[in-house]
Each structure stands twice: as structure tokens, then as C-alpha cells.
matplotlib code that plots the C-alpha trace (Angstrom):
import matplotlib.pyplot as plt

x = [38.9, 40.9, 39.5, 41.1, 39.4, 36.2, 36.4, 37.6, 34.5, 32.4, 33.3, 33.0, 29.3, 28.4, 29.6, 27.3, 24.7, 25.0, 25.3, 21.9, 20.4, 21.4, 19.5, 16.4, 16.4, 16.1, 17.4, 17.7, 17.0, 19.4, 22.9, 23.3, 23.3, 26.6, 24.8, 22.1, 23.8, 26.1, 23.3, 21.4, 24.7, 24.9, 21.3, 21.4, 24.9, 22.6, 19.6, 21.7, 24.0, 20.8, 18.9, 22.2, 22.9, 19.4, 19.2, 22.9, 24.9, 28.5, 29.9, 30.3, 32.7, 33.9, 36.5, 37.8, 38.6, 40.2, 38.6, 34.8, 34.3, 31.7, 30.1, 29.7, 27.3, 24.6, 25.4, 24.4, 21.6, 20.1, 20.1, 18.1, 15.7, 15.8, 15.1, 12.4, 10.4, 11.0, 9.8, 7.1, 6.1, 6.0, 4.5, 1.1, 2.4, 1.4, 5.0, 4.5, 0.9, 0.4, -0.8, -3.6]
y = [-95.9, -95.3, -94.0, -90.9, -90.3, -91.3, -88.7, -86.2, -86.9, -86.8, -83.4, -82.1, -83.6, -82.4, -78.4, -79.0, -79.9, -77.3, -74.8, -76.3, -76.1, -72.1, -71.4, -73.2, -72.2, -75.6, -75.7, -79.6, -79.6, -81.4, -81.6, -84.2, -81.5, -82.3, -85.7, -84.2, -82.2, -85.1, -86.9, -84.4, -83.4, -87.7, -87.8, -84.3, -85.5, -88.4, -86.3, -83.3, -85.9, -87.8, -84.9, -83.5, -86.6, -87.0, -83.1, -83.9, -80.8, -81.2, -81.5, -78.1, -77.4, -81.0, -82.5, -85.8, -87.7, -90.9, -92.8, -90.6, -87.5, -84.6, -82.0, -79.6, -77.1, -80.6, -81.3, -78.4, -78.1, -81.4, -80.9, -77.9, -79.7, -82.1, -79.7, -78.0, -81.2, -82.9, -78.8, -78.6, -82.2, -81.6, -78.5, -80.1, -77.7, -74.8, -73.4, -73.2, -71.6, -67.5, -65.5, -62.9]
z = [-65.6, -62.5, -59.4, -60.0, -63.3, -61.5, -58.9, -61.1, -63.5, -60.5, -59.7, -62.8, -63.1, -59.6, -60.8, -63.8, -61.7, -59.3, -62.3, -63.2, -60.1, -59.6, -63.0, -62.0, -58.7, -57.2, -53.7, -51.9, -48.6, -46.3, -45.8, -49.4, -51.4, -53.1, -53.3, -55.4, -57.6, -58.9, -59.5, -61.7, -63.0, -64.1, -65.4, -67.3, -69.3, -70.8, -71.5, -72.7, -74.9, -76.2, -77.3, -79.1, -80.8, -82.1, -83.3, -84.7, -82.5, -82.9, -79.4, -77.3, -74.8, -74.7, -72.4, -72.0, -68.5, -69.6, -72.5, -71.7, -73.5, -71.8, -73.2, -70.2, -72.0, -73.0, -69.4, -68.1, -70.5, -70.0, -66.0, -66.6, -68.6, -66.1, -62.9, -65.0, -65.6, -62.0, -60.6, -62.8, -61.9, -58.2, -58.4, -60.6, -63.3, -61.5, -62.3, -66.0, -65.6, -66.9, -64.0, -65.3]

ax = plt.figure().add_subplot(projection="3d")
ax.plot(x, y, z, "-o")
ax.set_aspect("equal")
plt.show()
């Protein structure tokens, strides 16, 4: 993989992630935000690609950069999942309570 293909992947990770991070409604404070977003964007691929190989999902929205194929709707979906847990995690699972 060339370092184009590496930024190029990087970007498209990052726009996943932000995408994520809009549905959630997670907002990082600080000026890293790009920084963030890649990163979710990086961790929700694997999540979102483990969890449709082991249910057996044909791949979605797929697109190859250089010799890697992505599934943009598992990555979004999997950095969802992933904001969900880490929000419901630092909120003591206050966020996923029923109000009366």
C-alpha cells in the first residue's frame, strides 16, 4: 500500500466516523477532532466487519483502495456501536435508562 492509498483510506475512515459520530451525537472536545473521527472510523470498520462476517452479511457498499476492501455501511455501523457503548460507558449507563 502506497501512501497515497493510505491517505485516501484514511479519509474515507475519518467520513465514516464523522458520519457516526453525527448519528450518536457525540461531539470531541478539542481541536483533534479529525483525529477522533479517523480513529472511530478505524475501530468501527473492524467491529462492523467482525460482526458481519460472524452473522454471514454479504458485503454492502464495498469499495476497494488498493488490495483492502471496505464496507462503508459496517463501517459506519460498527462506529455507532462503538460511540453507543463508549457513551453509555461514560455516562454509568444513565443514557440507556427509561425516564418515568
Amino acid at each position: 500500500m502506497d501512501p497515497l492509498e493510505l491517505l485516501i483510506l484514511l479519509v474515507i475512515v475519518g467520513i465514516c466516523g464523522a458520519f457516526a459520530e453525527l448519528i450518536v451525537g457525540f461531539s470531541p472536545p478539542g481541536l483533534h477532532v479529525m483525529l477522533v473521527s479517523i480513529i472511530v472510523g478505524i475501530i468501527g470498520a473492524f467491529i462492523g466487519g467482525w460482526i458481519a462476517g460472524m452473522i454471514g452479511l454479504p458485503p454492502i457498499t464495498e469499495i476497494r483502495v488498493g488490495n483492502i476492501r471496505l464496507s462503508l455501511l459496517y463501517t459506519i455501523l460498527g462506529s455507532t456501536l462503538l460511540l453507543v457503548i463508549l457513551q453509555a460507558l461514560r455516562s454509568g449507563w444513565r443514557w440507556f435508562s427509561i425516564r418515568r
